[in-house]
C-alpha positions as CSV (number, residue, x, y, z in Angstrom):
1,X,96.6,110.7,100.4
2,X,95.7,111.0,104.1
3,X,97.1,109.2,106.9
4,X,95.2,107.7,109.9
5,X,95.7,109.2,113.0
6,X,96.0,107.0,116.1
7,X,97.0,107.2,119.3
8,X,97.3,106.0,122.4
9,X,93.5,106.6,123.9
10,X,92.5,104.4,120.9
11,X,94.3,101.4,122.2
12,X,91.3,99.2,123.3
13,X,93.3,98.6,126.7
14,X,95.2,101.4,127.1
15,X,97.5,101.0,130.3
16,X,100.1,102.8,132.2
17,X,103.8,102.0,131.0
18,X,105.8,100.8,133.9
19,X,109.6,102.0,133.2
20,X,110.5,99.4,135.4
21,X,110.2,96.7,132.5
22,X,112.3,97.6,130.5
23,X,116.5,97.6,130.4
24,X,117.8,100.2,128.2
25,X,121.3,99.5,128.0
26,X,122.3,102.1,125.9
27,X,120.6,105.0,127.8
28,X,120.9,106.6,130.9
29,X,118.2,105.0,133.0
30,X,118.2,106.9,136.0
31,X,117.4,110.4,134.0
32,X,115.4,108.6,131.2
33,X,113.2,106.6,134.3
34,X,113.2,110.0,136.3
35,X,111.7,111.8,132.9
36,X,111.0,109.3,130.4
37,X,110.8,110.7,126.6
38,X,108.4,108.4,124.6
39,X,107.6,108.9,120.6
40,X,104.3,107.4,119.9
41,X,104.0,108.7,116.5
42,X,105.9,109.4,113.3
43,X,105.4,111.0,110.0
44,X,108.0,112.5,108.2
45,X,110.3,115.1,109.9
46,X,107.9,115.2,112.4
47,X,107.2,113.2,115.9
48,X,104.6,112.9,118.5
49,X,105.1,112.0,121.9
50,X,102.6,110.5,124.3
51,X,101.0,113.9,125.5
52,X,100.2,114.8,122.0
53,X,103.2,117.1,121.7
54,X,104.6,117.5,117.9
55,X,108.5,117.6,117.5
56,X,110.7,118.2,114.8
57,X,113.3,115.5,114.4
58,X,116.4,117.3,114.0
């Protein structure tokens, strides 16, 4: 069974993600703002973040 790959370029309005709008009260915002660390994609052990990168969850 295959899976459908998508990403963010297919978004028909793909736009820049502001960190400023959102309040993460459970992280540290000044590192996490500084260096944000977003997962865009999931499939099993495995995640993607938004520059394509694949990491294991562990």
């Amino acid at each position: 069974m295959g899976h459908a790959e998508t990403t963010l370029q297919d978004a028909p309005h793909a736009r820049t993600i502001s960190m400023d709008e959102y309040w993460m009260p459970f992280t540290p915002n000044r590192d996490f703002k500084h260096e944000p660390k977003m997962v865009v994609r999931a499939e099993g052990m495995y995640l993607w973040n938004e520059r394509g990168d694949r990491l294991i969850d562990a």
